[in-house]
Each structure stands twice: as structure tokens, then as C-alpha cells.
C-alpha atoms as one frame of an Amber mdcrd trajectory, in Angstrom:
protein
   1.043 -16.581  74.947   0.133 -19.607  73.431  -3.843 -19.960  71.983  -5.488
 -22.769  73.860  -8.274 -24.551  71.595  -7.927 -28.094  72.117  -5.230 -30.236
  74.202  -4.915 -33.508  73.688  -1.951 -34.874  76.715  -1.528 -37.556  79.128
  -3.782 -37.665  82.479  -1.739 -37.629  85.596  -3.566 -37.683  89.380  -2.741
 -35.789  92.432  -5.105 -37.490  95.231  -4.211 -34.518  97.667  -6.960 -31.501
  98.455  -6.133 -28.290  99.604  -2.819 -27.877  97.822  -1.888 -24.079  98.531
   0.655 -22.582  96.128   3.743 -22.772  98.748   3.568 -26.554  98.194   3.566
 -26.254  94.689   6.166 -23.377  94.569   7.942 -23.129  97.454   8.750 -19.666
  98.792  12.824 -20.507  98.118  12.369 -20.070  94.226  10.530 -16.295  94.473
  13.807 -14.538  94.611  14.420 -15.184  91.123  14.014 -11.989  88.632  13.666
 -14.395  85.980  10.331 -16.212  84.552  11.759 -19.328  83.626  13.739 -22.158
  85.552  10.622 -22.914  87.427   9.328 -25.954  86.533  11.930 -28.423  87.741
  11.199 -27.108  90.984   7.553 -27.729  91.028   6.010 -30.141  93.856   9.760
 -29.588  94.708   9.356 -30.863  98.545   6.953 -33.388  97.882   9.021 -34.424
  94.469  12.522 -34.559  95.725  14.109 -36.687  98.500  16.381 -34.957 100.638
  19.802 -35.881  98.449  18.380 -34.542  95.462  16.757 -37.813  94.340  13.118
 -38.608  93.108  10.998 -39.316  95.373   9.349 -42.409  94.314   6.249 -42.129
  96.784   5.139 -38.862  95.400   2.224 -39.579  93.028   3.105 -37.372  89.913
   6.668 -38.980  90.237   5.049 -42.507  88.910   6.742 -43.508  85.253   2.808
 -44.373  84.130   2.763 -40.050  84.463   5.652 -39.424  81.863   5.241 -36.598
  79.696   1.636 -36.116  81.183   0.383 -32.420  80.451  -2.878 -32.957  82.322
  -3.254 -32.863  85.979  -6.368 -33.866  87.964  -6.669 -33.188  91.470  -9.009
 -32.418  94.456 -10.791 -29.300  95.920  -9.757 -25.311  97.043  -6.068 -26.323
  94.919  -3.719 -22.924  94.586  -4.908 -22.180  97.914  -2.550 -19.598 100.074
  -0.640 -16.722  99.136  -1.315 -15.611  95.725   2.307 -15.840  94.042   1.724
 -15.838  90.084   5.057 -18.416  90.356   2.527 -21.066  91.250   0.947 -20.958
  88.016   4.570 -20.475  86.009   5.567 -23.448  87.431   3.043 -25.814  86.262
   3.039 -24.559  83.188   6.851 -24.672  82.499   6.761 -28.603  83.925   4.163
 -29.277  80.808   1.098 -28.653  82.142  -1.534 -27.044  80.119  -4.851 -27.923
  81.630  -5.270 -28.760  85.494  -9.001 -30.366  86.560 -10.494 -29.662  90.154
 -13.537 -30.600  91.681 -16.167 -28.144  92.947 -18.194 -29.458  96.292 -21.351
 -28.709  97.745 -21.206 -28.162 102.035 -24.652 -27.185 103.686 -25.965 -25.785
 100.678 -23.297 -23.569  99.309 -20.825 -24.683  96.335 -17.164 -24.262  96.889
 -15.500 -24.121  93.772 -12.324 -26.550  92.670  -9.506 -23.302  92.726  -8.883
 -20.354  94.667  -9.708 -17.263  92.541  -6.184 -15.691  92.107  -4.965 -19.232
  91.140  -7.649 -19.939  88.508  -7.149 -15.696  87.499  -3.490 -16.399  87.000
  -4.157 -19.566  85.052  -5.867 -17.697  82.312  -2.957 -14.957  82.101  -0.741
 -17.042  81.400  -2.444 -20.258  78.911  -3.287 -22.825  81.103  -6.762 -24.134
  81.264  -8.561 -24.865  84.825 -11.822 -26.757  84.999 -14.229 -27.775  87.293
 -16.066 -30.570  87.291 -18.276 -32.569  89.540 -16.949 -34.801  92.634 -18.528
 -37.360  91.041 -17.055 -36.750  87.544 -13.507 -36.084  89.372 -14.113 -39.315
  91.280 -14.449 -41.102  88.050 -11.790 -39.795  86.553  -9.298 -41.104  89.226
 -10.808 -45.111  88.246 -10.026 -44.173  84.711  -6.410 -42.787  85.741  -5.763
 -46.166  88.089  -7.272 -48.470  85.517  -5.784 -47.109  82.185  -2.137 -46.910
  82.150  -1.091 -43.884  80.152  -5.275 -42.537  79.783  -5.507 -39.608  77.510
  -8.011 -36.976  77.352  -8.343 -34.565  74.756  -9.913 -31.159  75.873 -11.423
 -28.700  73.347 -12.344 -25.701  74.961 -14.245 -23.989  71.926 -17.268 -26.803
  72.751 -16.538 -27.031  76.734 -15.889 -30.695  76.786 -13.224 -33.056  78.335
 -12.980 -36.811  76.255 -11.590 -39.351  78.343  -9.711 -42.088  76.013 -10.766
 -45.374  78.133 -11.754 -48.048  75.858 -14.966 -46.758  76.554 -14.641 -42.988
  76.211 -16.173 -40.782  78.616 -16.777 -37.442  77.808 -18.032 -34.834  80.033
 -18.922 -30.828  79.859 -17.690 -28.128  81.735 -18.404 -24.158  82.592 -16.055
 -21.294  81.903 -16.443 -17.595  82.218 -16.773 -15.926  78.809 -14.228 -13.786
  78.758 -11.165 -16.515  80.010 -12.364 -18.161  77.693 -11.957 -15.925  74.810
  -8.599 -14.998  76.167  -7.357 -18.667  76.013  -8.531 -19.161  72.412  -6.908
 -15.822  71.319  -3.599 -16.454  73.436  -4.128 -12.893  74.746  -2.263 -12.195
  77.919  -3.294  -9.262  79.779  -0.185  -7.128  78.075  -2.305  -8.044  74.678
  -5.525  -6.971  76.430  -4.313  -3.433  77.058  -2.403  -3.194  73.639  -6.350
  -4.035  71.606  -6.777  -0.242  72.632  -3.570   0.949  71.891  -5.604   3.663
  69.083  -7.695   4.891  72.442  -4.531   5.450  75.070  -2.521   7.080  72.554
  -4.813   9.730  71.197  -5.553   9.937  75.084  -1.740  10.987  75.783  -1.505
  13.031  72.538  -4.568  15.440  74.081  -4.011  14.957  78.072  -2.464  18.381
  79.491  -1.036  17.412  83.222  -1.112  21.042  83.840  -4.895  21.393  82.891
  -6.144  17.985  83.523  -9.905  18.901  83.370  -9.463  19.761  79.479
């Protein structure tokens, strides 16, 4: 896959929380064999009118979100069944870093993604953060004020600039290891194949008929 450094892309908004992976892959498009064709489909029942039109109401449908590649949304999104189409999709309709918003309930912090979601985001190039509700909150102002708003993310220094005409920039967290996977554009076929030395003098001495050798 693609190494993911820095992203610079047009900010798009989807003011919905709780968006499980059905909704943005519906379960009609799994029968495919295929892993392409998917991102037309995307958001498809929220997207589409009945007749096959554009739904003008839906929020990602708005012409101020053409050719956006960023997408900023609210808590627990990729929720539900744990289809790896989810993430395709998004990333074949140009996305290549979605933002979510961890929260804080009675004490314990509930992160912005569901863990397969955010797992599945990494194998395949596309960058999820968390940020703040606060920052998130912000960033939807920005988004209605600024026509067109840019960010540029550069995931080697954990930041997120926000191209207002007074930039905002703000940090985020991200496990080690996703991280080093994005930069290197190492899906997890890659992973295995950095020990492909190992599993092959493995084979070349493994006896199945005397596996304790």
C-alpha cells in the first residue's frame, strides 16, 4: 500500500455519531469477490435518493465537499459488524485520513472508532485520529465557516494544521507500531514477508512426520 507521511486534502464533516459500518457499506455490496468498485457505493443509502439521484440533504453530498480526502466526524464511528469493506470503501471514495472524537462518560474514555475499524484502517493506508470533543467541536466552526478548509496532516510529528486564516494546529496519539506501518506502506502481507529468511529456513528443516525435531 501506499506510505502515509503527510496528507494535505480538503476537510469534509459528517455531524452523525455512531455510524456502524452497514451504513457506510451496506451489506448488498459484500458479495463481490473483487476489492475495488466500492467507493461509489459508500454512504450509499444516505448518499443516493431512491431513483439513483444525489441526495442533496446528505452532508458529504454538499459541492463545498468536492474532492475532499478528509473526513471528520463524531464518536464509536465503524461501529457494528466488522466487514474490512467498510474501510475499502472510504478509501476508494478518496479518503485518506478520517478524524473522530474520543469522550469521557463517568470517568472512563471511550475512544472515537471501534477497534476492528481503526485495525482495518491501518491495513490498508488510511489514517484515523482522535482528538478531543472540544478540538472536534472546533473543527466543525472551521468546516462551516471556511468554504473549502484544508488541513494538512503529517503523521511523522503527530499533528493536524487546520488552514483557517488563522491556522489551528493540534496534536494527536497513535500506537507505535500503526504508525510505523503507515509511514512504511506495509500491509500486513508485507509484515509477514520482513521474515521471509525465518519461515523459509523454518519449512526447509520442519519434518511433519517428526515434528518435535
Amino acid at each position: 500500500m501506499d506510505p502515509f507521511t503527510e496528507h494535505t486534502g480538503i476537510v469534509a464533516t459528517l455531524d452523525r455519531a455512531n455510524v456502524d459500518t452497514d451504513a457506510i457499506i451496506p451489506k448488498q455490496f459484500l458479495k463481490s469477490i473483487q476489492r475495488t468498485g466500492y467507493g461509489p457505493n459508500a454512504f450509499f443509502d444516505w448518499r443516493y435518493l431512491p431513483d439513483g439521484g444525489l441526495d442533496k440533504d446528505f452532508e458529504l453530498n454538499q459541492p463545498r465537499f468536492n474532492g475532499r480526502s478528509i473526513l471528520v466526524t463524531r464518536n464509536n464511528f465503524g461501529c457494528g459488524s466488522s466487514r474490512e469493506h467498510a474501510v475499502w470503501a472510504l478509501v476508494q471514495d478518496g479518503y485518506r485520513v478520517v478524524i473522530a472524537p474520543w469522550k469521557e462518560i463517568d470517568g472512563k474514555r471511550l475512544p472515537g472508532f471501534a477497534d476492528i475499524f481503526k485495525n482495518n484502517t491501518t491495513k490498508n493506508g488510511m489514517l484515523a485520529i482522535e482528538l478531543s470533543e472540544v478540538e472536534v467541536d472546533e473543527v466543525f466552526r472551521l468546516v462551516a465557516d471556511h468554504a473549502g478548509l484544508t488541513a494538512t496532516v503529517d503523521l511523522s510529528a503527530q499533528r493536524v494544521v487546520f488552514h483557517a486564516p488563522s491556522p489551528r494546529t493540534v496534536g494527536f496519539e497513535i500506537d507505535g507500531r500503526a504508525k510505523a506501518q503507515l509511514i512504511k506502506g506495509l500491509d500486513d502481507i508485507d509484515l509477514t514477508l520482513q521474515y521471509e529468511a525465518d519461515i523459509s529456513r523454518f519449512e526447509a528443516q520442519y519434518d511433519p512426520l517428526n515434528p518435535q525435531a
